[in-house]
mmCIF file as gemmi writes it, N, C-alpha and C atoms, coordinates in Angstrom:
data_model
loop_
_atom_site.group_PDB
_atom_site.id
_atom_site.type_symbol
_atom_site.label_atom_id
_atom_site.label_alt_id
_atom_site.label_comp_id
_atom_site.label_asym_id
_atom_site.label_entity_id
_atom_site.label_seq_id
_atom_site.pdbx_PDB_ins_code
_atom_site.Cartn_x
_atom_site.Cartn_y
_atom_site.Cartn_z
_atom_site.occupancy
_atom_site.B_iso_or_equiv
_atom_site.pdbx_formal_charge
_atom_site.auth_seq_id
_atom_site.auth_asym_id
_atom_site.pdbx_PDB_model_num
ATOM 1 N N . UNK Axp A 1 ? -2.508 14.858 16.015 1 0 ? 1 A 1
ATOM 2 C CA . UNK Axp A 1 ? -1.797 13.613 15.881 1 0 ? 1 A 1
ATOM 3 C C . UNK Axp A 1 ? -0.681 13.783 14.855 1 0 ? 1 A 1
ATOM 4 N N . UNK Axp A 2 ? 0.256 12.993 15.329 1 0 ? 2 A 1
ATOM 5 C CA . UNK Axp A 2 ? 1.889 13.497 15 1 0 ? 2 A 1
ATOM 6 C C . UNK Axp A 2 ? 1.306 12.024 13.229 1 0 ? 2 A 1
ATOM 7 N N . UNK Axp A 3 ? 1.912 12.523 12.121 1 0 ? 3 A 1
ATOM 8 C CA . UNK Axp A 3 ? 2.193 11.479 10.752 1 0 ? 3 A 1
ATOM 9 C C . UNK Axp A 3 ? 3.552 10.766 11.146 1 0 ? 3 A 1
ATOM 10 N N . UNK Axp A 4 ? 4.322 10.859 11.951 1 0 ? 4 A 1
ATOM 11 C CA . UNK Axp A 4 ? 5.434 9.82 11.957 1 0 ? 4 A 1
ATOM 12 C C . UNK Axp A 4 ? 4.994 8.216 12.53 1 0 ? 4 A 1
ATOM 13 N N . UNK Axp A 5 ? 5.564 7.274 12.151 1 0 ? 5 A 1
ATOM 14 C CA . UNK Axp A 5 ? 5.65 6.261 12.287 1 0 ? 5 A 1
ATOM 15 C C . UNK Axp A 5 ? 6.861 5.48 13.341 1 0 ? 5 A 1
ATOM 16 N N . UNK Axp A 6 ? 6.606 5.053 13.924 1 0 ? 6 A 1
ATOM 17 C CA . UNK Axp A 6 ? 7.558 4.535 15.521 1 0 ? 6 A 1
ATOM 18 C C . UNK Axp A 6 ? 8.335 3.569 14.589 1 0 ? 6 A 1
ATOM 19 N N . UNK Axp A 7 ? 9.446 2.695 13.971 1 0 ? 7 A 1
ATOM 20 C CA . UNK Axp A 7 ? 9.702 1.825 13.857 1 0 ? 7 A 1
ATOM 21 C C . UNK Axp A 7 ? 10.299 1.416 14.858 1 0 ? 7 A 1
ATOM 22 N N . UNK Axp A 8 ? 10.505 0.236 14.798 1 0 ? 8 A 1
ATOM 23 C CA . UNK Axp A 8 ? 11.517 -0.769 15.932 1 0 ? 8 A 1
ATOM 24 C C . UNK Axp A 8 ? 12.399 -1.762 14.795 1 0 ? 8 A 1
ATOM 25 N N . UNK Axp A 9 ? 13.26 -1.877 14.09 1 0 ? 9 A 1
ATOM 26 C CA . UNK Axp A 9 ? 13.639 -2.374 13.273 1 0 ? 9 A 1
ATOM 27 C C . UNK Axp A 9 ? 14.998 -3.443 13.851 1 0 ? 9 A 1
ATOM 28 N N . UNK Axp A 10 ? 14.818 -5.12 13.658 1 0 ? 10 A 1
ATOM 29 C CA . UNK Axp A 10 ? 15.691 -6.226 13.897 1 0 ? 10 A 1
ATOM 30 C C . UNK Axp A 10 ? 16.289 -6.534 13.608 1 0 ? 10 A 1
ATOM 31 N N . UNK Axp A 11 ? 17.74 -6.841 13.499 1 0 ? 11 A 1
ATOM 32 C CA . UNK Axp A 11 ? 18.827 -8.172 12.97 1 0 ? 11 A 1
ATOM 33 C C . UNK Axp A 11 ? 18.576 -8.935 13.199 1 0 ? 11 A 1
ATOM 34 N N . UNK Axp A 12 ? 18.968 -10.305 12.388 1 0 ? 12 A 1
ATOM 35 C CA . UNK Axp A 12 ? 18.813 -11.666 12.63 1 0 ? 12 A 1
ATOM 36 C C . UNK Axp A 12 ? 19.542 -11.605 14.442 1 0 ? 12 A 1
ATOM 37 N N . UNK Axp A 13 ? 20.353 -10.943 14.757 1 0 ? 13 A 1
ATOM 38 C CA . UNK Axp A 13 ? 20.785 -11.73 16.163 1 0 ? 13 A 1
ATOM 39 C C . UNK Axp A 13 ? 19.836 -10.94 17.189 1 0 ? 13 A 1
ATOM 40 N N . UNK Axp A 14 ? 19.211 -10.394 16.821 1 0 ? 14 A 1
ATOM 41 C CA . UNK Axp A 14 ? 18.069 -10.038 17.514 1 0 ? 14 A 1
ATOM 42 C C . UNK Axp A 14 ? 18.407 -8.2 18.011 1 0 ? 14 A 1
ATOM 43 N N . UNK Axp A 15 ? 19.69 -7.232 17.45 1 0 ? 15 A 1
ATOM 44 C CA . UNK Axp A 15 ? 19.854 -6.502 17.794 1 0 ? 15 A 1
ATOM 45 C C . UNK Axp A 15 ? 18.435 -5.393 17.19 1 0 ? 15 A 1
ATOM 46 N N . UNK Axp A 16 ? 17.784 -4.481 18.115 1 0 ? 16 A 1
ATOM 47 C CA . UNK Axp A 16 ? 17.038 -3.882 17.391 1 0 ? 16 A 1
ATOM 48 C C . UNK Axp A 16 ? 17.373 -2.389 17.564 1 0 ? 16 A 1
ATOM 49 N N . UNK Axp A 17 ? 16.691 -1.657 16.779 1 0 ? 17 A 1
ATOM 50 C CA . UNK Axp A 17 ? 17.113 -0.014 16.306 1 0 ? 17 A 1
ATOM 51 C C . UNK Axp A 17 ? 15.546 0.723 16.422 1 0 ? 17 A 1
ATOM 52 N N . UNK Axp A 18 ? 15.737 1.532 17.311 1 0 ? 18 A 1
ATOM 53 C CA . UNK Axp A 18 ? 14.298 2.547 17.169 1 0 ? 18 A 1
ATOM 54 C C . UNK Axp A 18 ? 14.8 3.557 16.558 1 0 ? 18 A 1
ATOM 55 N N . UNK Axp A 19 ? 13.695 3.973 15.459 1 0 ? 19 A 1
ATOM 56 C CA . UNK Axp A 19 ? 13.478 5.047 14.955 1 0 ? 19 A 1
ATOM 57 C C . UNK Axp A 19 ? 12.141 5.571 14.307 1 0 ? 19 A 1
ATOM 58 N N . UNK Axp A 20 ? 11.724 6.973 14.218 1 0 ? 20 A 1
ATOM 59 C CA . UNK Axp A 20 ? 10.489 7.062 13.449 1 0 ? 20 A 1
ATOM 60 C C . UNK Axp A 20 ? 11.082 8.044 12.097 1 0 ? 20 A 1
ATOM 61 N N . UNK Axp A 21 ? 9.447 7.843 11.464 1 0 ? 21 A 1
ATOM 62 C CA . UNK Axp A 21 ? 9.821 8.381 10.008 1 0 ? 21 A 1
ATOM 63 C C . UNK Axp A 21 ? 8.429 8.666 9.732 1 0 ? 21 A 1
ATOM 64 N N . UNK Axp A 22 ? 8.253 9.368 7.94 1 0 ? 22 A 1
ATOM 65 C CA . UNK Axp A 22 ? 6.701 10.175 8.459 1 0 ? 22 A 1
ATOM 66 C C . UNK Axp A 22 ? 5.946 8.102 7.381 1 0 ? 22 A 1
ATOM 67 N N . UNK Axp A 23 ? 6.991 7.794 6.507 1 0 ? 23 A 1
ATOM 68 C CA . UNK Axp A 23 ? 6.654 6.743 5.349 1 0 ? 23 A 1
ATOM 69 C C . UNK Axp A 23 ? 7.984 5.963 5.422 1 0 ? 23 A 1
ATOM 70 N N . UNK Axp A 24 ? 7.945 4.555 5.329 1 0 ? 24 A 1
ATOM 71 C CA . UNK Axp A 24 ? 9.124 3.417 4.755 1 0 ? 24 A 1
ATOM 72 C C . UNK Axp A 24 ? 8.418 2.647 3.394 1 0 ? 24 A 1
ATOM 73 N N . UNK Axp A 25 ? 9.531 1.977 3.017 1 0 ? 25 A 1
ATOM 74 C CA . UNK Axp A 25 ? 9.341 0.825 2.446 1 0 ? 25 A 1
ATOM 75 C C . UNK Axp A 25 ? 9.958 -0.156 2.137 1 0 ? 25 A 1
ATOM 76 N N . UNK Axp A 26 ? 9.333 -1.568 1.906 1 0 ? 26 A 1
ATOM 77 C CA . UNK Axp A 26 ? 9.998 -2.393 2.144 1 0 ? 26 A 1
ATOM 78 C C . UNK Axp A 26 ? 10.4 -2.638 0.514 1 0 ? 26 A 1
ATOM 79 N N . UNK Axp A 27 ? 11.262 -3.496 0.463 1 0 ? 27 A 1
ATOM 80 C CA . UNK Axp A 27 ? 11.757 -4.155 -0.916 1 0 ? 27 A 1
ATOM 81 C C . UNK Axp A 27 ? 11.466 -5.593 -0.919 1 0 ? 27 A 1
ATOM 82 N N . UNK Axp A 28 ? 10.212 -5.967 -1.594 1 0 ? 28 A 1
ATOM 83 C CA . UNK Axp A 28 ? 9.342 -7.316 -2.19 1 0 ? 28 A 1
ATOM 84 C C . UNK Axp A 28 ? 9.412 -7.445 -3.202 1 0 ? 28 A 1
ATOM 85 N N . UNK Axp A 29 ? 9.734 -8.603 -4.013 1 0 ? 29 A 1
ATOM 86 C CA . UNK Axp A 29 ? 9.733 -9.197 -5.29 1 0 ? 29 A 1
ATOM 87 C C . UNK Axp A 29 ? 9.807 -7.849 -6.232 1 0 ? 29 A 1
ATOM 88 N N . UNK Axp A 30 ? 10.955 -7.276 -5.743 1 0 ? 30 A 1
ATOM 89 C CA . UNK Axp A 30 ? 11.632 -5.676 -7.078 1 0 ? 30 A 1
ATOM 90 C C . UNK Axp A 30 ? 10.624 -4.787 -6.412 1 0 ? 30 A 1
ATOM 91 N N . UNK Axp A 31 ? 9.826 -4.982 -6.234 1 0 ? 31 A 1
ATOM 92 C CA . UNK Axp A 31 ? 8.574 -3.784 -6.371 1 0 ? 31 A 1
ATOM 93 C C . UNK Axp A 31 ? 8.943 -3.032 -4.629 1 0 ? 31 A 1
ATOM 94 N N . UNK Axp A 32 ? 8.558 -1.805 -4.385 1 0 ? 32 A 1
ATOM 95 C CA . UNK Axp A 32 ? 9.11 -0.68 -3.299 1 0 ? 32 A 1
ATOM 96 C C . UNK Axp A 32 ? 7.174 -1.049 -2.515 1 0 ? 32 A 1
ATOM 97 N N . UNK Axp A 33 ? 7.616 -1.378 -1.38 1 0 ? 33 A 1
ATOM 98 C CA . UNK Axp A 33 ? 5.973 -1.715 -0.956 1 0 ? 33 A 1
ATOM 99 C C . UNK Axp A 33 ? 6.174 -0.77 0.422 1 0 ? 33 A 1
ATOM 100 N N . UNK Axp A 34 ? 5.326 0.523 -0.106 1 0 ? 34 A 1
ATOM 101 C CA . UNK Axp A 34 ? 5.097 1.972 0.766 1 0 ? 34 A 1
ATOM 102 C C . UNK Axp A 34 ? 4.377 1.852 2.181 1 0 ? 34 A 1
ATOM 103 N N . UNK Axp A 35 ? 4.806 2.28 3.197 1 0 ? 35 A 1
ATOM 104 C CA . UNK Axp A 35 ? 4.012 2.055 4.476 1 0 ? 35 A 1
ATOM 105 C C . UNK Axp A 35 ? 3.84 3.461 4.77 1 0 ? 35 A 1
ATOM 106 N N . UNK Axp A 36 ? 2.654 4.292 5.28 1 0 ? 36 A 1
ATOM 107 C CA . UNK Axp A 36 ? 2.329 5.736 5.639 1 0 ? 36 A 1
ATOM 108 C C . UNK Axp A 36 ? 1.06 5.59 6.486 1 0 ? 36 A 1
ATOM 109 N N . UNK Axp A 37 ? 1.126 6.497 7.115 1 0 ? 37 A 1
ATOM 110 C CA . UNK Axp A 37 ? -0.212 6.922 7.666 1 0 ? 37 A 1
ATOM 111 C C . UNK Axp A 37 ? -1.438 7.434 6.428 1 0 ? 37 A 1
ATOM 112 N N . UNK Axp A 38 ? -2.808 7.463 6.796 1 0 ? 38 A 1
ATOM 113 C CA . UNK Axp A 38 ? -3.263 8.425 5.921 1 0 ? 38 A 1
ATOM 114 C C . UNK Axp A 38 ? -4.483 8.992 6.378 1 0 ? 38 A 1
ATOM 115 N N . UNK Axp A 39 ? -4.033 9.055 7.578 1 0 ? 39 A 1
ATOM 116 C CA . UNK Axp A 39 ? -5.072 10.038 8.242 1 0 ? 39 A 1
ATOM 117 C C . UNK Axp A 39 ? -6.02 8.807 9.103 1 0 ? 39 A 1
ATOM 118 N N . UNK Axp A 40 ? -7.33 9.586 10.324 1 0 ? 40 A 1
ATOM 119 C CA . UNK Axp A 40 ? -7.506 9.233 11.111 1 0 ? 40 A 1
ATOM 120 C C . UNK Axp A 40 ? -7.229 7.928 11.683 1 0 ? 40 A 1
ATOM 121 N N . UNK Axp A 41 ? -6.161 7.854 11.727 1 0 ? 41 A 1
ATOM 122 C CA . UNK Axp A 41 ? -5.572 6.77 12.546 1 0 ? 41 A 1
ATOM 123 C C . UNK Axp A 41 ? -5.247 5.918 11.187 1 0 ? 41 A 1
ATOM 124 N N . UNK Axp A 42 ? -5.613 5.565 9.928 1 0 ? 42 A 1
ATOM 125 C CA . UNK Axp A 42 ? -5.64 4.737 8.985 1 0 ? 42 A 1
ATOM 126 C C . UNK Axp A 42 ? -4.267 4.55 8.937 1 0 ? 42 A 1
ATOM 127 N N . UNK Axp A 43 ? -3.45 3.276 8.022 1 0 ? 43 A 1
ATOM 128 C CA . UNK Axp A 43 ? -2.592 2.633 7.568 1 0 ? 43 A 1
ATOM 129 C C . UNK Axp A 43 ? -2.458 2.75 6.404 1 0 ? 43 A 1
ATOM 130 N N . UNK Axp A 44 ? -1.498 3.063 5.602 1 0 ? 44 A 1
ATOM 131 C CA . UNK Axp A 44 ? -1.844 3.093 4.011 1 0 ? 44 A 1
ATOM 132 C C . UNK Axp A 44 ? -0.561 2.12 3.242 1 0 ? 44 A 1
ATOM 133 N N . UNK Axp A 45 ? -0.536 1.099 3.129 1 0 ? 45 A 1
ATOM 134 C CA . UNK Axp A 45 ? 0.438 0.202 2.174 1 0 ? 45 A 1
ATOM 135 C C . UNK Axp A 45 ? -0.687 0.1 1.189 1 0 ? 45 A 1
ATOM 136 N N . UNK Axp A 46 ? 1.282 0.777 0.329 1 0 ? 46 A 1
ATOM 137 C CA . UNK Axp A 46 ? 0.961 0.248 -1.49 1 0 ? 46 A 1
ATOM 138 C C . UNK Axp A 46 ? 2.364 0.849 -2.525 1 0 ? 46 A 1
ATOM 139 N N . UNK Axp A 47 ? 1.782 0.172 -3.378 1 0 ? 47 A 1
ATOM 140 C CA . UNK Axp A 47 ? 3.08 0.347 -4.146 1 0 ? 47 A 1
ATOM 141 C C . UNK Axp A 47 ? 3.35 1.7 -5.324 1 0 ? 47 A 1
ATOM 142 N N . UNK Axp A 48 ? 4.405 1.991 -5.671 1 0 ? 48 A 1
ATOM 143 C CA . UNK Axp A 48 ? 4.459 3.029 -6.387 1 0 ? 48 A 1
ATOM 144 C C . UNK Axp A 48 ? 4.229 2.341 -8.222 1 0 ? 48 A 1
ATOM 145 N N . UNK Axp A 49 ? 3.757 2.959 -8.737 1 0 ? 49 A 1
ATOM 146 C CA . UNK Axp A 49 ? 3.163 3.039 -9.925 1 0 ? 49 A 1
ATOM 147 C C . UNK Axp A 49 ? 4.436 3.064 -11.044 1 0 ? 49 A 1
ATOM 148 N N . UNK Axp A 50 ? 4.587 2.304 -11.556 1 0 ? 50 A 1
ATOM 149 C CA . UNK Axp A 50 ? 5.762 2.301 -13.001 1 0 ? 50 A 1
ATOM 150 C C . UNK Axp A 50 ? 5.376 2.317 -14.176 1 0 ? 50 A 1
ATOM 151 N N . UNK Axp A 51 ? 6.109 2.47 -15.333 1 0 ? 51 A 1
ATOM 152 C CA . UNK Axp A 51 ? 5.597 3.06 -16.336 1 0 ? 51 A 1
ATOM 153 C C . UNK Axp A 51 ? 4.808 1.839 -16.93 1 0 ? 51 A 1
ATOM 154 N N . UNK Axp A 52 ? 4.652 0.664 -17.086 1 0 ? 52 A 1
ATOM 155 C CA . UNK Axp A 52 ? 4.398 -0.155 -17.837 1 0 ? 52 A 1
ATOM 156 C C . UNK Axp A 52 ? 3.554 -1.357 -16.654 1 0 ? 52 A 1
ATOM 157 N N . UNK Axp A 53 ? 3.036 -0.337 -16.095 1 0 ? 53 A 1
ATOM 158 C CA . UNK Axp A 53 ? 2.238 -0.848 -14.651 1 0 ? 53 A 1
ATOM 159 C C . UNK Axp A 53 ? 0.996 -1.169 -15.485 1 0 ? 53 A 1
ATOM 160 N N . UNK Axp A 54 ? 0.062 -1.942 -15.347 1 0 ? 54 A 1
ATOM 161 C CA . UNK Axp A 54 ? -1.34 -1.629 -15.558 1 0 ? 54 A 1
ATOM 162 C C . UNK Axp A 54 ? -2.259 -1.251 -14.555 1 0 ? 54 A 1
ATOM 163 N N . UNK Axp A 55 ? -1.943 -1.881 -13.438 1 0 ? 55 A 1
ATOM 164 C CA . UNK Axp A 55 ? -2.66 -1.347 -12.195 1 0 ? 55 A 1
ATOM 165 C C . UNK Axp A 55 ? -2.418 -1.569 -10.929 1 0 ? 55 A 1
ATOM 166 N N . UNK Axp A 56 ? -2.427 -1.186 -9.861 1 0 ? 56 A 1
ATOM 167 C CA . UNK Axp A 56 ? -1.928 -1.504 -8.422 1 0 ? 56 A 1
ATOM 168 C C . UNK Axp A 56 ? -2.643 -1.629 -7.402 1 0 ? 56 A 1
ATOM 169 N N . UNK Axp A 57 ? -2.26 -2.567 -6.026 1 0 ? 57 A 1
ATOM 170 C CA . UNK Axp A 57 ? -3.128 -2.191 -5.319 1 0 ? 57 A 1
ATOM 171 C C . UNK Axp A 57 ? -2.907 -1.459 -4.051 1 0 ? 57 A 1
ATOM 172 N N . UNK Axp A 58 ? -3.512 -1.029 -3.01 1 0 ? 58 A 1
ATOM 173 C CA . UNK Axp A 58 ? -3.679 -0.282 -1.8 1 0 ? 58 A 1
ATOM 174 C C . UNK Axp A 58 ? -4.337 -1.047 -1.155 1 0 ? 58 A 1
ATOM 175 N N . UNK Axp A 59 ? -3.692 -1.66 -0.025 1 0 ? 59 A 1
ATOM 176 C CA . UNK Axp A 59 ? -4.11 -1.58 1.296 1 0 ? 59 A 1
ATOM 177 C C . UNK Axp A 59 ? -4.299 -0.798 2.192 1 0 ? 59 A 1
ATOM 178 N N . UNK Axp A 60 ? -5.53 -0.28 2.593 1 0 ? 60 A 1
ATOM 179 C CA . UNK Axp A 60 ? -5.758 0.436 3.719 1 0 ? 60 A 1
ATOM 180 C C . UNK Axp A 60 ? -5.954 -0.15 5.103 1 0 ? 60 A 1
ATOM 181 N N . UNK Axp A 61 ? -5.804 -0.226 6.382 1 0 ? 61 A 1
ATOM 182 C CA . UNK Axp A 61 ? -5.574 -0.497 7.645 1 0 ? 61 A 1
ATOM 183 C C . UNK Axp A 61 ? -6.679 0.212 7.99 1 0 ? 61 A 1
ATOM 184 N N . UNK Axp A 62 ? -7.405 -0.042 8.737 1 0 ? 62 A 1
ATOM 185 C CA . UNK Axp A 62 ? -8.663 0.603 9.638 1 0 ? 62 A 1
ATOM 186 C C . UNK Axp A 62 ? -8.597 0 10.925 1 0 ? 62 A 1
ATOM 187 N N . UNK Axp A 63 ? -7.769 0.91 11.731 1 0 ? 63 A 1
ATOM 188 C CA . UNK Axp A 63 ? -8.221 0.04 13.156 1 0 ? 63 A 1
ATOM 189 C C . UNK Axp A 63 ? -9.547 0.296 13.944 1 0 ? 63 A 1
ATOM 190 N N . UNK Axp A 64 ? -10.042 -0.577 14.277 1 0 ? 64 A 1
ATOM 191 C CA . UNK Axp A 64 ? -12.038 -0.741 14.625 1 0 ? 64 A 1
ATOM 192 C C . UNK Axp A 64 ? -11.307 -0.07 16.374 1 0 ? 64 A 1
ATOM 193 N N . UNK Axp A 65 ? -12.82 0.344 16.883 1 0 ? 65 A 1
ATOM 194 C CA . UNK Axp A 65 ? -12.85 0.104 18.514 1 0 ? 65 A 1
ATOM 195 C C . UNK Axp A 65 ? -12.313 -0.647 19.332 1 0 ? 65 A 1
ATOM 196 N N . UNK Axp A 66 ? -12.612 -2.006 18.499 1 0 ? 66 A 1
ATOM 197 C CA . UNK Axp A 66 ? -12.975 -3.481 19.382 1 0 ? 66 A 1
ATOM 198 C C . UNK Axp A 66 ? -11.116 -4.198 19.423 1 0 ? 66 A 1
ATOM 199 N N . UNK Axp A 67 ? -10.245 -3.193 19.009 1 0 ? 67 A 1
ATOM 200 C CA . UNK Axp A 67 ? -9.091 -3.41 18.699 1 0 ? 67 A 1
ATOM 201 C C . UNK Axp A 67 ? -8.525 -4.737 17.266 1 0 ? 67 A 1
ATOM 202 N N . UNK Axp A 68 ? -9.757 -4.701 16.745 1 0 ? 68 A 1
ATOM 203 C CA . UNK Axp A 68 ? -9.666 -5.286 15.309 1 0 ? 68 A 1
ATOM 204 C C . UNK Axp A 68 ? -9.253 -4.39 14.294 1 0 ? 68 A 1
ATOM 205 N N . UNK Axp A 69 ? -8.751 -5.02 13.395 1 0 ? 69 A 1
ATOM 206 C CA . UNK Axp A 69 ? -8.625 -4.216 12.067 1 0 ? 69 A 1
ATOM 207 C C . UNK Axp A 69 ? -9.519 -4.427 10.92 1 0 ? 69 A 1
ATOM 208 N N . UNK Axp A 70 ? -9.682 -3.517 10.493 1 0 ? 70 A 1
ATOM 209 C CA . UNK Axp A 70 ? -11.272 -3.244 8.997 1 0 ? 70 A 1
ATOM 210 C C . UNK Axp A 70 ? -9.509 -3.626 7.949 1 0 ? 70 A 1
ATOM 211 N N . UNK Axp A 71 ? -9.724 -4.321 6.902 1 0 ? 71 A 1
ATOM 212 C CA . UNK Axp A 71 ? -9.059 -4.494 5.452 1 0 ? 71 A 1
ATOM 213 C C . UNK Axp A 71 ? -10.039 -4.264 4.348 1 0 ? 71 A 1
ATOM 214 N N . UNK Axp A 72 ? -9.012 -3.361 3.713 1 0 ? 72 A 1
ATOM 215 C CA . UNK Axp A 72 ? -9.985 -2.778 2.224 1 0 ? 72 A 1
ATOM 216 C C . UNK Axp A 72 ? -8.508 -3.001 1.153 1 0 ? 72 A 1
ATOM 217 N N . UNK Axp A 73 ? -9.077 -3.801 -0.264 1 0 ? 73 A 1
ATOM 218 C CA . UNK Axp A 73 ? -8.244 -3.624 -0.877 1 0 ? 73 A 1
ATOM 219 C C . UNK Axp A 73 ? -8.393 -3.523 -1.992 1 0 ? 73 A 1
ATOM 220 N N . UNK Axp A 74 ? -7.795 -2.462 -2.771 1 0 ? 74 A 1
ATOM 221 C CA . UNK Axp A 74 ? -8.248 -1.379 -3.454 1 0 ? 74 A 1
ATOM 222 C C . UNK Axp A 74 ? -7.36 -1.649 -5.063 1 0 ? 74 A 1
ATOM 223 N N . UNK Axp A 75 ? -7.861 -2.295 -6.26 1 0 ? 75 A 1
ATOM 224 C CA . UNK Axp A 75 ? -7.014 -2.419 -7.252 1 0 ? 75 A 1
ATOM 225 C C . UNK Axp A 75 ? -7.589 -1.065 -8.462 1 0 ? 75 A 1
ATOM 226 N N . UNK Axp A 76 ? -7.042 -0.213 -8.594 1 0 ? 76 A 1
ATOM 227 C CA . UNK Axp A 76 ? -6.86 1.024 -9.29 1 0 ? 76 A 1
ATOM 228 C C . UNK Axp A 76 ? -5.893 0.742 -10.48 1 0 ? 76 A 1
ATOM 229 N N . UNK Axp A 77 ? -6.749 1.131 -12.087 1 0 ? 77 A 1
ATOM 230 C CA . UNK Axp A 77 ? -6.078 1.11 -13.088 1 0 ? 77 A 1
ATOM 231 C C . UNK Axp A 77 ? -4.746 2.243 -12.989 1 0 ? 77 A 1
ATOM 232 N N . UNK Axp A 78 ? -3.654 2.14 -13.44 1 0 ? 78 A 1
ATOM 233 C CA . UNK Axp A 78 ? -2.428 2.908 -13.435 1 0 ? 78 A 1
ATOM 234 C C . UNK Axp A 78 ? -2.594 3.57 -14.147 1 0 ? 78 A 1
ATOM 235 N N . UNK Axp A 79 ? -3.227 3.66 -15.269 1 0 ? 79 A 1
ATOM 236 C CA . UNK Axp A 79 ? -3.673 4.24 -16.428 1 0 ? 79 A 1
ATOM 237 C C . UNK Axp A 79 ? -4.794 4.512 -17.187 1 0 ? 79 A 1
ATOM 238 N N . UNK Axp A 80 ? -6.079 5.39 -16.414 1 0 ? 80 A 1
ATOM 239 C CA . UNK Axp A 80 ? -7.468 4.832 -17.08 1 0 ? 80 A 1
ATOM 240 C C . UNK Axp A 80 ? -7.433 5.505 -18.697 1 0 ? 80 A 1
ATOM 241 N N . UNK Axp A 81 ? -8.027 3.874 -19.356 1 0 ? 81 A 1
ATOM 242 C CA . UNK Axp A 81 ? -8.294 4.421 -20.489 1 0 ? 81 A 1
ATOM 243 C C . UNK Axp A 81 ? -9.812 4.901 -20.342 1 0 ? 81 A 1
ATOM 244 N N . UNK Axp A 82 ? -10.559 6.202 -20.413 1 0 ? 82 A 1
ATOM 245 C CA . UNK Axp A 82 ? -11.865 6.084 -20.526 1 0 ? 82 A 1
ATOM 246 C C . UNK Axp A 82 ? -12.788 6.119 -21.694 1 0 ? 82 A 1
ATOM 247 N N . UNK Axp A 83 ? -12.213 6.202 -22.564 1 0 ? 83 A 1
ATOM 248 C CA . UNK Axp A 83 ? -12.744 5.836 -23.628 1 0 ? 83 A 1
ATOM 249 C C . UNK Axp A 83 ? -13.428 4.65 -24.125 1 0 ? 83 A 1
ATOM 250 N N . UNK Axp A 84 ? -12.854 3.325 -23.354 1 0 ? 84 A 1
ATOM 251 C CA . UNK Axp A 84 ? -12.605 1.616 -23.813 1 0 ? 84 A 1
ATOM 252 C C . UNK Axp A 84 ? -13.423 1.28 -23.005 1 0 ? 84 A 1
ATOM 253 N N . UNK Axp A 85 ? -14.69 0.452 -23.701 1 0 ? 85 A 1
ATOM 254 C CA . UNK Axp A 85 ? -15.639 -0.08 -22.881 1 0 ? 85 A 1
ATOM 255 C C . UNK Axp A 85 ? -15.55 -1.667 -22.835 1 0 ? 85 A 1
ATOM 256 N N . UNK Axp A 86 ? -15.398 -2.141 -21.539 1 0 ? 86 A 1
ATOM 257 C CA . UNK Axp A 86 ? -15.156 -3.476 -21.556 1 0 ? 86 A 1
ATOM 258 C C . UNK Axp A 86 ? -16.138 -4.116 -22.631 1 0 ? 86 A 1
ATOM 259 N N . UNK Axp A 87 ? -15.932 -5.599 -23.343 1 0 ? 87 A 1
ATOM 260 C CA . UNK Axp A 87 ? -17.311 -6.014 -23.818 1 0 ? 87 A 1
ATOM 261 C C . UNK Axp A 87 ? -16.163 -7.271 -24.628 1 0 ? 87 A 1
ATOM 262 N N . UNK Axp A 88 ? -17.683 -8.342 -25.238 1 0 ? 88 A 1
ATOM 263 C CA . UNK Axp A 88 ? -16.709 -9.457 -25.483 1 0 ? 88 A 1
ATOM 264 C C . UNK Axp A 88 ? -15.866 -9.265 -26.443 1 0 ? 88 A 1
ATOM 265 N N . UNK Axp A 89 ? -15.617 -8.322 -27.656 1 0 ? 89 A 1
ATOM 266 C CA . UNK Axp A 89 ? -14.678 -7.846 -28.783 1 0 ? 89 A 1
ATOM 267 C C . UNK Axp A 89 ? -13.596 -7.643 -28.463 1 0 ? 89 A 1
ATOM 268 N N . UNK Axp A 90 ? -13.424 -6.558 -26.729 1 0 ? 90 A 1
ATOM 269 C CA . UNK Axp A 90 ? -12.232 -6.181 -26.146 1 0 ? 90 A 1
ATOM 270 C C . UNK Axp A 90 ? -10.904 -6.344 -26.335 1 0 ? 90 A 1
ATOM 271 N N . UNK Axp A 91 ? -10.953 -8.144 -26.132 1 0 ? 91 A 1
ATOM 272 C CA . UNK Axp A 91 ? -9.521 -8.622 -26.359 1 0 ? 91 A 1
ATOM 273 C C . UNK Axp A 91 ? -8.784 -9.092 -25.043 1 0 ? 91 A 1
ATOM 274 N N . UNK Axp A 92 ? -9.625 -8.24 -23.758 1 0 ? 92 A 1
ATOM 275 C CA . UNK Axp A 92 ? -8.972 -8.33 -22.6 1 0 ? 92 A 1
ATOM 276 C C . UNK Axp A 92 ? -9.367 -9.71 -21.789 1 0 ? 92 A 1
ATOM 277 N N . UNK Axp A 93 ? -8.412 -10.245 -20.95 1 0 ? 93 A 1
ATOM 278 C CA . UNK Axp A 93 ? -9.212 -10.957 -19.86 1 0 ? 93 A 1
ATOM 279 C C . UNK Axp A 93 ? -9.999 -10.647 -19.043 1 0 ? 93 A 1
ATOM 280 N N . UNK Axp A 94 ? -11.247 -10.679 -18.585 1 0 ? 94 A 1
ATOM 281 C CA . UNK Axp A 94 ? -12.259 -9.967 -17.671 1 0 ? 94 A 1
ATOM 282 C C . UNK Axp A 94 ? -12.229 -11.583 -16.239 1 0 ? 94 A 1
């Protein structure tokens, strides 16, 4: 199985453009929101990581049998501290 992605991409007057690519992304509220394959058949949107990120999330795409889709969504620290054990002193919002 080929990693490119089919787009079909629209103008408002409805002109459209085929092309594929292996990853796009779109441009949402500043942030670059990544579209890729990531293997067996999966979907992978998410965003790229900046310096002063604390954490991000991933959407993964699972398409089922039944022609449904499985959603998993995945919030990953940008930066693990492992040292810092949550607890009520912290300081953080939990």
């Amino acid at each position: 199985m080929s990693d490119a992605l089919q787009l079909i991409l629209e103008d408002t007057d409805g002109t459209q453009l085929e092309t594929s690519c292996t990853r796009f992304a779109v441009v949402w509220q500043g942030k670059e929101v990544w579209i890729q394959q990531a293997g067996n058949g999966q979907l992978l949107i998410g965003v790229d990581v900046e310096e002063d990120d604390t954490e991000y999330a991933n959407l993964l795409l699972r398409p089922l049998a039944t022609n449904l889709v499985s959603l998993q969504l995945e919030m990953e620290p940008a930066d693990a501290d492992d040292d810092h054990v949550h607890g009520p002193d912290c300081d953080h919002d939990h």
